[in-house]
Each structure stands twice: as structure tokens, then as C-alpha cells.
N, CA, C and O atoms as a MOPAC input file, in Angstrom:
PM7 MOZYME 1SCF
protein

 N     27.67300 1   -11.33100 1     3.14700 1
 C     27.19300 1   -10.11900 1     3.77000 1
 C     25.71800 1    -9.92000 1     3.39300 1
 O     25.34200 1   -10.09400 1     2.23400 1
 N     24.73400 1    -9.48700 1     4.56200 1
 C     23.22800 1    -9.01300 1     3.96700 1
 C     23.31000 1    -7.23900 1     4.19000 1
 O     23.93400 1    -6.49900 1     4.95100 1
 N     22.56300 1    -7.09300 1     3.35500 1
 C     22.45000 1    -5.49200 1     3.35100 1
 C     20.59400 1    -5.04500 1     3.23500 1
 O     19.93600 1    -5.13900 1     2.20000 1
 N     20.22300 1    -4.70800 1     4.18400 1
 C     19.10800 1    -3.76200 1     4.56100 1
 C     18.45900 1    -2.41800 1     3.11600 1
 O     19.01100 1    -1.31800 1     3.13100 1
 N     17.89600 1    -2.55200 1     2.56700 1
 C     17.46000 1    -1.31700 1     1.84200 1
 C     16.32900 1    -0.74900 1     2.24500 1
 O     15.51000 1    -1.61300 1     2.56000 1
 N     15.85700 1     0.55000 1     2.39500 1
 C     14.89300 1     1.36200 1     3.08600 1
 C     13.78700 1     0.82000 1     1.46700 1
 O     14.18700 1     0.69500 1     0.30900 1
 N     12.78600 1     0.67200 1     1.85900 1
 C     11.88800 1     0.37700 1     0.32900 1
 C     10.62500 1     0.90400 1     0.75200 1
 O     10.11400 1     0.59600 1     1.82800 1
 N      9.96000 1     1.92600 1    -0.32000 1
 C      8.56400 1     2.07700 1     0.22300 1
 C      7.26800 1     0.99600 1    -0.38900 1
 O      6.04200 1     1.10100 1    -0.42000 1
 N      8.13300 1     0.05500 1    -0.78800 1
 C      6.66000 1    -1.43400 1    -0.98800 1
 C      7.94300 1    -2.74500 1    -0.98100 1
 O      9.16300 1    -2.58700 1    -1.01900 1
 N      7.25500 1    -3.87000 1    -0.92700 1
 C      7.49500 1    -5.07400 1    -1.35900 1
 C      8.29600 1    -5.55300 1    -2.26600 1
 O      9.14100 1    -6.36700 1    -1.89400 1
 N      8.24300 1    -5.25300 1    -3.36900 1
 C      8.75500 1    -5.85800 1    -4.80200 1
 C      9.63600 1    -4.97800 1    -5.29300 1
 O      9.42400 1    -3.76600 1    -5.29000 1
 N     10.76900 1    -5.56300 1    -5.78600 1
 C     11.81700 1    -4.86200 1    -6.49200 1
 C     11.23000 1    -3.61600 1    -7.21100 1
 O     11.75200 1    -2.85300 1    -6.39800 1
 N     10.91700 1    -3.20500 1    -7.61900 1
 C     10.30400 1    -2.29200 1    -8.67900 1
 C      9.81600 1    -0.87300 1    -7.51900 1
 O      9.72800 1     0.30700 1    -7.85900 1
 N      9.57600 1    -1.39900 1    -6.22100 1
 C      9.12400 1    -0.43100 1    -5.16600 1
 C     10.40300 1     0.63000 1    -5.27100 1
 O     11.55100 1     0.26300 1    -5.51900 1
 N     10.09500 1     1.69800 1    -5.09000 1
 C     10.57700 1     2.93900 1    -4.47400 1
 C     11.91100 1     3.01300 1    -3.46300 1
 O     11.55300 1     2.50600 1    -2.39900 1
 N     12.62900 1     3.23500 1    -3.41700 1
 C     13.96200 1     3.37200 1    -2.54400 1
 C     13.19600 1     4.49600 1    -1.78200 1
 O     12.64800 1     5.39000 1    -2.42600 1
 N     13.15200 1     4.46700 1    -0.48900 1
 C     12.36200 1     5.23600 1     0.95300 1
 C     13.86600 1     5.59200 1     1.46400 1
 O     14.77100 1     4.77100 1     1.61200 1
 N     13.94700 1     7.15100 1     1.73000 1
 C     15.07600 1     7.89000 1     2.01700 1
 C     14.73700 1     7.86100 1     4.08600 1
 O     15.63300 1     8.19600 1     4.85900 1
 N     13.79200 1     7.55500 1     4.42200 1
 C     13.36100 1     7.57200 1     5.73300 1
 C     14.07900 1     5.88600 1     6.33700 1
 O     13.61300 1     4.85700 1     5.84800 1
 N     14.82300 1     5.83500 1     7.04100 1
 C     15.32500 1     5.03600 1     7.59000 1
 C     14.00200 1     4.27700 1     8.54900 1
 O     13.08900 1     3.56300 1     8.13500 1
 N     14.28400 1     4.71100 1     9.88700 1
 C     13.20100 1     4.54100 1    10.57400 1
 C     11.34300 1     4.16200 1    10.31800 1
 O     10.68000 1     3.16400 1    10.60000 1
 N     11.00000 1     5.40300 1     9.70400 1
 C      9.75400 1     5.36400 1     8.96700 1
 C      9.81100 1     4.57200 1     7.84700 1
 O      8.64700 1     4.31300 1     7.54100 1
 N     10.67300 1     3.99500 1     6.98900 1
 C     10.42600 1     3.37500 1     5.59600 1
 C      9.19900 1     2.20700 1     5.78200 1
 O      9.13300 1     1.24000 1     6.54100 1
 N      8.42700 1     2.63200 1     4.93700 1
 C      7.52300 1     1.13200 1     4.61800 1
 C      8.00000 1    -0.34300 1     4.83400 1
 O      7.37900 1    -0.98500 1     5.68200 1
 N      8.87100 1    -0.86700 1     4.27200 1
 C      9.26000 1    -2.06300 1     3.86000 1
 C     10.85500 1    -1.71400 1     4.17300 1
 O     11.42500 1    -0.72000 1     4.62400 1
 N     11.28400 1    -2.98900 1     3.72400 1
 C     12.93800 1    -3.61200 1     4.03600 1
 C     13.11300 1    -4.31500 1     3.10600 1
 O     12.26300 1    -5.18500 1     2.91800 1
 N     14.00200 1    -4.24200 1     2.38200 1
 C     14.36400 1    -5.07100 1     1.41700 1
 C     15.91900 1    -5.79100 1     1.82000 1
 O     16.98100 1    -5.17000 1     1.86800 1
 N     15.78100 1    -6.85800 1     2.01600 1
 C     17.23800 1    -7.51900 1     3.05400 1
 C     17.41000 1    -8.30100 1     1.36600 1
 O     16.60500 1    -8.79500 1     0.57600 1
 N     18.97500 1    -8.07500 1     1.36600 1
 C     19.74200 1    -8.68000 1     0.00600 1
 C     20.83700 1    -9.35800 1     0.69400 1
 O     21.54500 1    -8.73700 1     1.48700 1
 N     21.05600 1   -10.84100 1     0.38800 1
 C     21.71100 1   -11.89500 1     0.58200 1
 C     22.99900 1   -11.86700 1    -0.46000 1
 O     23.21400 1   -12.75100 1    -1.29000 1
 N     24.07900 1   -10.30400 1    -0.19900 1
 C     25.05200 1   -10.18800 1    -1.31800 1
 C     25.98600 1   -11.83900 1    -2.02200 1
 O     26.64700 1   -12.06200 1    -3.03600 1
 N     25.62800 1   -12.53200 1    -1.02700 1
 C     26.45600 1   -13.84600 1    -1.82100 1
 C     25.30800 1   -14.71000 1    -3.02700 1
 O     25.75200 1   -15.03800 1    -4.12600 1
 N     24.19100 1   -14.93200 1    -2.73600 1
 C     23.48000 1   -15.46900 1    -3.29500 1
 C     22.47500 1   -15.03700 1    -3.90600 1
 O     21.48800 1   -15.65100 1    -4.31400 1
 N     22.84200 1   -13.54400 1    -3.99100 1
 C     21.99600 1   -12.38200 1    -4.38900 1
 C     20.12600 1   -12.49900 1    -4.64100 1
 O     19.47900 1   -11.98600 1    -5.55400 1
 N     19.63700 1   -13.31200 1    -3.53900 1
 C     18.61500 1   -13.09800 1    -3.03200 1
 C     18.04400 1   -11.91300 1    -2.06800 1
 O     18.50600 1   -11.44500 1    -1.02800 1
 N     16.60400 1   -11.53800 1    -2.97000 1
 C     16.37200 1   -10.55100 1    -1.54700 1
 C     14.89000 1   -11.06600 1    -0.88200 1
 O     14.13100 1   -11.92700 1    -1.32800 1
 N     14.78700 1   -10.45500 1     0.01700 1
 C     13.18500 1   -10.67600 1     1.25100 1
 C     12.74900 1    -9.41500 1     1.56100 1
 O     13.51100 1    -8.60700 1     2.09200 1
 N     11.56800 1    -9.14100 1     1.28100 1
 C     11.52500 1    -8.20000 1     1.98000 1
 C     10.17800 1    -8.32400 1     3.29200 1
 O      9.20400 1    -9.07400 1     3.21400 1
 N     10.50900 1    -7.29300 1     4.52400 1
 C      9.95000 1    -7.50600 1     5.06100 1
 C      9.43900 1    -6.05300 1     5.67600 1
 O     10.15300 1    -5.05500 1     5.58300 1
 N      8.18300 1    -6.02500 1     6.29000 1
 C      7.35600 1    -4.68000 1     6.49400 1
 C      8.02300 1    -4.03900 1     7.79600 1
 O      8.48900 1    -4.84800 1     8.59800 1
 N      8.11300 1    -2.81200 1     8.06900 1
 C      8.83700 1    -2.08000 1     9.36400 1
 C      7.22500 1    -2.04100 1    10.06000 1
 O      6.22600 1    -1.39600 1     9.74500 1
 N      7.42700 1    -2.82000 1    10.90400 1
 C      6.59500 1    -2.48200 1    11.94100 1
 C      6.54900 1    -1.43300 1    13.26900 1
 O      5.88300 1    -1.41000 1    14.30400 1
 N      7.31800 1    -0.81300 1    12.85100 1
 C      7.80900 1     0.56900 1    13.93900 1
 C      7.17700 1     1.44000 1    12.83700 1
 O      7.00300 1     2.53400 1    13.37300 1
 N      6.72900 1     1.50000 1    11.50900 1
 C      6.84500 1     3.10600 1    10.92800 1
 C      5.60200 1     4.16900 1    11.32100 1
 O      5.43500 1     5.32900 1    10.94300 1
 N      4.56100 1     3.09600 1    12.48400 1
 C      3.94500 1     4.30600 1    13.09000 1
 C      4.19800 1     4.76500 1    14.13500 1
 O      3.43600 1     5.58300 1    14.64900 1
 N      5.61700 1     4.26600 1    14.88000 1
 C      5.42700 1     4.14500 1    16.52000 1
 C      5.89800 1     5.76500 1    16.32300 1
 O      6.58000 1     6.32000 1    15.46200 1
 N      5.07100 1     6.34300 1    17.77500 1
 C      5.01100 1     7.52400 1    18.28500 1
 C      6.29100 1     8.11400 1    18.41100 1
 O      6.48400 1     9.26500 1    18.02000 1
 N      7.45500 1     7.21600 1    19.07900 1
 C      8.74800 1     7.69500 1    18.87800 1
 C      9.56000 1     6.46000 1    19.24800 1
 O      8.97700 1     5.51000 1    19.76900 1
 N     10.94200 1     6.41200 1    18.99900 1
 C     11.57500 1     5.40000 1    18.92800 1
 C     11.80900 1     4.53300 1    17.64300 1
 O     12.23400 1     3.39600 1    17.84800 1
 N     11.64400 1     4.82200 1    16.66400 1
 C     10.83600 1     3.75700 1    15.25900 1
 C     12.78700 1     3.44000 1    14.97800 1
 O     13.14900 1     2.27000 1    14.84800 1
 N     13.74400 1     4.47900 1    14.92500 1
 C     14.86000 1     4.33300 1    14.39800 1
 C     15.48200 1     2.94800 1    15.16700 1
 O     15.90400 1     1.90100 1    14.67700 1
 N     15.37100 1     3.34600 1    16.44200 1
 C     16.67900 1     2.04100 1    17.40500 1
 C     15.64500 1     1.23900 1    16.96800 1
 O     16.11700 1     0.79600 1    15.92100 1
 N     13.92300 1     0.49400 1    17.15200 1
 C     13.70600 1    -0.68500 1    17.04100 1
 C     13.98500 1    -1.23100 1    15.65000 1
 O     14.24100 1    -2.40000 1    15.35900 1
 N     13.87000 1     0.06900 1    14.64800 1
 C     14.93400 1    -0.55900 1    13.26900 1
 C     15.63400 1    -1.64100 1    13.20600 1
 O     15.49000 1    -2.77700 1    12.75500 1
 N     16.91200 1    -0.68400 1    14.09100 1
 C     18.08200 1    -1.31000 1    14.54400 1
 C     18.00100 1    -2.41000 1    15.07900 1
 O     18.70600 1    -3.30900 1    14.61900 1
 N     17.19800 1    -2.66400 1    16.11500 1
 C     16.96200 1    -4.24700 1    16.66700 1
 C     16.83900 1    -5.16800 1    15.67900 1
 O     17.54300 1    -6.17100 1    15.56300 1
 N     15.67500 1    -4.73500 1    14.74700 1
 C     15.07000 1    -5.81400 1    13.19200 1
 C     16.72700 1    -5.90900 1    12.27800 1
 O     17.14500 1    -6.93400 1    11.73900 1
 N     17.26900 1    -4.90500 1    12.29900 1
 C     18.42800 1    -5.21100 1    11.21400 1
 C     19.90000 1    -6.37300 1    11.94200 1
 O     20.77500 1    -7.06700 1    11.42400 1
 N     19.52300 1    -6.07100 1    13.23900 1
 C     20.98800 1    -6.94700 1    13.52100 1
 C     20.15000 1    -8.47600 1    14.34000 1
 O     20.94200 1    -9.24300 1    14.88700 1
 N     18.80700 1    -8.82000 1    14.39500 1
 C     17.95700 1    -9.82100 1    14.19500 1
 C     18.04000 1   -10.37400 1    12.82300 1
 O     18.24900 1   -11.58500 1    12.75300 1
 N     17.91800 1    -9.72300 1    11.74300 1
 C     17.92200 1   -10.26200 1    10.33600 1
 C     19.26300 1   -10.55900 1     9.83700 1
 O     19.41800 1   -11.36100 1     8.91500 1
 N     20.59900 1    -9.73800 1    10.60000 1
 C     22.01300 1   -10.34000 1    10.25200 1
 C     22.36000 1    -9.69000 1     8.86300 1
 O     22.54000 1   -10.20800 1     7.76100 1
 N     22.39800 1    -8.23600 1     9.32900 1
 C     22.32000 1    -7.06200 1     8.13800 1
 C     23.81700 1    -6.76500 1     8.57000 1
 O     23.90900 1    -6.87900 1     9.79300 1
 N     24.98200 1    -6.43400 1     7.99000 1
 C     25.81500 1    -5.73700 1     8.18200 1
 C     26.26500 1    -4.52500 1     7.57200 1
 O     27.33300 1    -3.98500 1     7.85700 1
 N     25.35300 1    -4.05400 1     6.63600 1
 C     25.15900 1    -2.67700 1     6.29900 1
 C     23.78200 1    -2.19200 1     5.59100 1
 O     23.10700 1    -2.91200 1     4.85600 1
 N     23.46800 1    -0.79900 1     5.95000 1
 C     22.15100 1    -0.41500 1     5.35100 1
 C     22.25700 1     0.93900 1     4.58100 1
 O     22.95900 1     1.93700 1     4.74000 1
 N     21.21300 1     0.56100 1     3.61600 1
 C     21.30100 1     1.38200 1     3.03800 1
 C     19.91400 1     2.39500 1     2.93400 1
 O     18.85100 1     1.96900 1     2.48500 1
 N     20.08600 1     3.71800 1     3.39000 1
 C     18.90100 1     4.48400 1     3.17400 1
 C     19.30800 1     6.19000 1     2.91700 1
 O     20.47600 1     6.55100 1     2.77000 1
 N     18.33000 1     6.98300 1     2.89700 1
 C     18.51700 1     8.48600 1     2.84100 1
 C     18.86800 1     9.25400 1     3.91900 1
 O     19.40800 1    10.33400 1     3.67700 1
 N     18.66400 1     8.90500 1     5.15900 1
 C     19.26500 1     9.17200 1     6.11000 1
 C     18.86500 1     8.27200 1     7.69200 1
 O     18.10700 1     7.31500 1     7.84900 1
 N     19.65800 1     8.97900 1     8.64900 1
 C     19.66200 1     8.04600 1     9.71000 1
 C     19.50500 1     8.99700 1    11.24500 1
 O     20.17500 1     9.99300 1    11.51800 1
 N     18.86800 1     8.62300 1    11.75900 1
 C     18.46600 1     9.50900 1    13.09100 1
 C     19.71400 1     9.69800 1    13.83700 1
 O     20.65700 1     9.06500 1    13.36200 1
 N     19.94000 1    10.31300 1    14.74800 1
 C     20.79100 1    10.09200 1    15.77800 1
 C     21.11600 1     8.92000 1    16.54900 1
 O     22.15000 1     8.29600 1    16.31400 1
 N     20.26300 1     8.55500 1    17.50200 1
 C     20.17200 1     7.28300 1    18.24200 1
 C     20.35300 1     6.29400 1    17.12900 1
 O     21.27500 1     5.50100 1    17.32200 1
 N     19.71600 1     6.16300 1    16.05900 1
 C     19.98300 1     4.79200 1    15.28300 1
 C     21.39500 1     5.08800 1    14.89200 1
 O     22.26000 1     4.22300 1    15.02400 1
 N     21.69900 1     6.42200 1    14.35600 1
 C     23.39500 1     5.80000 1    13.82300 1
 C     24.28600 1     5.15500 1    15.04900 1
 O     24.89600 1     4.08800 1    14.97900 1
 N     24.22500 1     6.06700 1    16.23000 1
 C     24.89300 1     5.45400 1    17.17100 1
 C     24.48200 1     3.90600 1    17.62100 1
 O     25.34700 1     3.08600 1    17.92900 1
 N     23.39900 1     3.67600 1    17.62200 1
 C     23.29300 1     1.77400 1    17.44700 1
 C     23.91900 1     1.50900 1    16.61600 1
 O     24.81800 1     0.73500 1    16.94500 1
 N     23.90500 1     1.86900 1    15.26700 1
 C     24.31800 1     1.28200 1    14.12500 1
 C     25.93100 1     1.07000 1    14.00900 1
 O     26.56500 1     0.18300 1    13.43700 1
 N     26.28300 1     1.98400 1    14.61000 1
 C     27.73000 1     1.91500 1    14.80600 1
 C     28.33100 1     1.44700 1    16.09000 1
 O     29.56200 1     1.39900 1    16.09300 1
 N     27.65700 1     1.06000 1    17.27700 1
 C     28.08000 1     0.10500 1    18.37600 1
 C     27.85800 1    -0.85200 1    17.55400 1
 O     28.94000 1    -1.26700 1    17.13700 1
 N     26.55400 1    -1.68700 1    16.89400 1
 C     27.28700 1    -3.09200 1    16.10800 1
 C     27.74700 1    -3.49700 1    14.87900 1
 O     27.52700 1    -4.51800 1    14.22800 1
 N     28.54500 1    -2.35300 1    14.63300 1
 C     29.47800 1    -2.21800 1    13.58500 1
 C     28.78400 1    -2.37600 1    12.28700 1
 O     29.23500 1    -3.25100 1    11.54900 1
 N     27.82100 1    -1.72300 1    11.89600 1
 C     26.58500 1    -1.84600 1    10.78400 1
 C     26.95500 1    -0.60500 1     9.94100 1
 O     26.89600 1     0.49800 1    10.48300 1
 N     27.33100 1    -0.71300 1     8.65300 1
 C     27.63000 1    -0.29100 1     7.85600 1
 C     26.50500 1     1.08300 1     7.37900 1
 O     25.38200 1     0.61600 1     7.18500 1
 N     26.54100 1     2.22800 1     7.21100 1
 C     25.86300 1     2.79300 1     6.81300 1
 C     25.77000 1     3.16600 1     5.48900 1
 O     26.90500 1     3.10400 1     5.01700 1
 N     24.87000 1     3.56800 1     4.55400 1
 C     25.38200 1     4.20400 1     3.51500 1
 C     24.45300 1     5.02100 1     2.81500 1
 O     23.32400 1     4.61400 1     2.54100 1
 N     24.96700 1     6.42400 1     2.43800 1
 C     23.43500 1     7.72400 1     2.32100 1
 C     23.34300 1     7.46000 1     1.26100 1
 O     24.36200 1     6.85500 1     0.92800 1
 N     22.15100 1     7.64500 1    -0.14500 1
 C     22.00600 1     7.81000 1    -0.84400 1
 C     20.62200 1     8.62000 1    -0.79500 1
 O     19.70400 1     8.26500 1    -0.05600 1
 N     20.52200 1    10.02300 1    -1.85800 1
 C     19.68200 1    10.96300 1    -1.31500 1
 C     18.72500 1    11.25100 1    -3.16000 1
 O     18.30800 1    12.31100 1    -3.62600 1
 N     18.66800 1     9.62100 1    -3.86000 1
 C     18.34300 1     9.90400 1    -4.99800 1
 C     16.87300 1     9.33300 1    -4.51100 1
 O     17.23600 1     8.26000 1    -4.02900 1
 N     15.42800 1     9.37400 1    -4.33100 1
 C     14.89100 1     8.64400 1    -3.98200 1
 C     14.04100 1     8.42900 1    -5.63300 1
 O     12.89500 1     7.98200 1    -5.58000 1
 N     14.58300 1     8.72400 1    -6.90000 1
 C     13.63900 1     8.36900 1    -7.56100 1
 C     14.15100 1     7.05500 1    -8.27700 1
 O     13.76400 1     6.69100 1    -9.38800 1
 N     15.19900 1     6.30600 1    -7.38200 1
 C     15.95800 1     5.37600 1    -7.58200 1
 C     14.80700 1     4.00700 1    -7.39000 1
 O     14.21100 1     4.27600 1    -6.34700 1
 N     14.38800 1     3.00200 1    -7.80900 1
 C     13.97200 1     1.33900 1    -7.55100 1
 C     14.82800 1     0.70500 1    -6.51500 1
 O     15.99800 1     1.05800 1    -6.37300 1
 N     14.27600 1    -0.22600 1    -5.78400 1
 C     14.95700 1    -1.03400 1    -5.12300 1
 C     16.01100 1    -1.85900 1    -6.00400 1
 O     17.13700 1    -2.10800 1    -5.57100 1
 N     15.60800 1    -2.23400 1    -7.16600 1
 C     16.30700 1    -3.33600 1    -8.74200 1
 C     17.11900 1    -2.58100 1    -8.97300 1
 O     18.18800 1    -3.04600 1    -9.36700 1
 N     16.97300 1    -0.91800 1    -8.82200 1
 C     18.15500 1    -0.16200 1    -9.19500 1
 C     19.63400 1    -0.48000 1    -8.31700 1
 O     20.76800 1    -0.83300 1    -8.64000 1
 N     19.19600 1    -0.26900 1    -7.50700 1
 C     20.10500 1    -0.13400 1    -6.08100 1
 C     20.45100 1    -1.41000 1    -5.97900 1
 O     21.67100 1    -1.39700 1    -6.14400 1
 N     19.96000 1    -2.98500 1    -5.72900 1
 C     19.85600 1    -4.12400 1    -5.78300 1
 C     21.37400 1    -4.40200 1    -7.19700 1
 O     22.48700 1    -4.80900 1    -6.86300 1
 N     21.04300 1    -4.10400 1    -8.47800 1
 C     21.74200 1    -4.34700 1    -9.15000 1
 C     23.44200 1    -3.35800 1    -9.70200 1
 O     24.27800 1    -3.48600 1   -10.59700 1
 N     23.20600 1    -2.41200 1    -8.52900 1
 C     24.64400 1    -2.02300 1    -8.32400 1
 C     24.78600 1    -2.22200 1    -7.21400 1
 O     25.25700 1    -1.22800 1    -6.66200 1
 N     24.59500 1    -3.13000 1    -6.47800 1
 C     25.60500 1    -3.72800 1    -5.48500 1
 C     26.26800 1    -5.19700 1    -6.06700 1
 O     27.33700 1    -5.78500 1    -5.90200 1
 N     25.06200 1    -5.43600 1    -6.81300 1
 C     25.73600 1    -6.72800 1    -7.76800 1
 C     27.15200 1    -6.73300 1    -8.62800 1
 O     27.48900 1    -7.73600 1    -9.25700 1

């Protein structure tokens, strides 16, 4: 299974981003081989729409659940036509290494 984390930088140590849509970065974790990648949201300036093209990047990257602070309308309903796992967490003074190492 890969799992999506909202991250506001690059590197483990970055910030857990409660903004789904808008988050800076992506932190994609490879739960079997517990590798992660992260990669930049290129939607987090678009004018509107930023949540569904999310959604496009997460089921392109072969995410089956994400994890962030919350989730728009339109994106949960994508998220849940392709059966993409959601999951809130509303601590944002949490690390990506935090979050990363309790899914471990």
C-alpha cells in the first residue's frame, strides 16, 4: 500500500500541512518497503480546483490512502469514487518522521 502525506517541505523533518489541496509538498510512503518521495503540489496556487487535481496526482502516484487535516468536498467525493482511503489528523505540530513512523 502507498499512502500520500500533506507536508509543508521536502524532508522528513518538514511540517505535516493540514491543507489537503493547498499543501506544499507530498510525501508518498511505500508502506511495504517503507520508503518515502516526496513530491511538490503543483496545484497549491491554482485559482480553484487545486483539491480534484490533487486527486488526479494521488491515484497517478498509486496512493491508496491519504493522509491530511482536512479534505474539500469535490476531493473527498473523488477520493471515495477511487476508493482512497482518507484519514483526518488535526495535530499540525506533528513532522512528517512523526506520522511516517506510526504508520510503521
Amino acid at each position: 500500500m502507498k499512502t500520500i502525506i500533506s507536508s509543508t517541505g521536502n524532508k522528513l523533518d518538514s511540517g505535516f500541512d493540514l491543507r489537503f489541496g493547498r499543501a506544499g509538498w507530498f510525501c508518498l510512503l511505500d508502506d511495504e518497503s517503507g520508503k518515502t518521495s516526496f513530491h511538490e503540489n503543483e496545484y497549491k496556487e491554482a485559482s480553484h480546483g487545486a483539491g480534484t487535481r490533487v486527486v488526479e496526482k494521488v491515484v497517478e502516484l498509486g496512493a491508496t490512502r491519504v493522509i491530511s487535516g482536512d479534505f474539500g468536498p469535490k476531493a473527498k467525493e473523488l477520493l471515495e469514487k477511487f476508493n482512497i482511503q482518507m484519514v483526518l489528523i488535526s495535530d499540525d505540530s506533528k513532522s512528517i518522521a512523526d506520522i511516517v513512523d506510526s504508520i510503521k
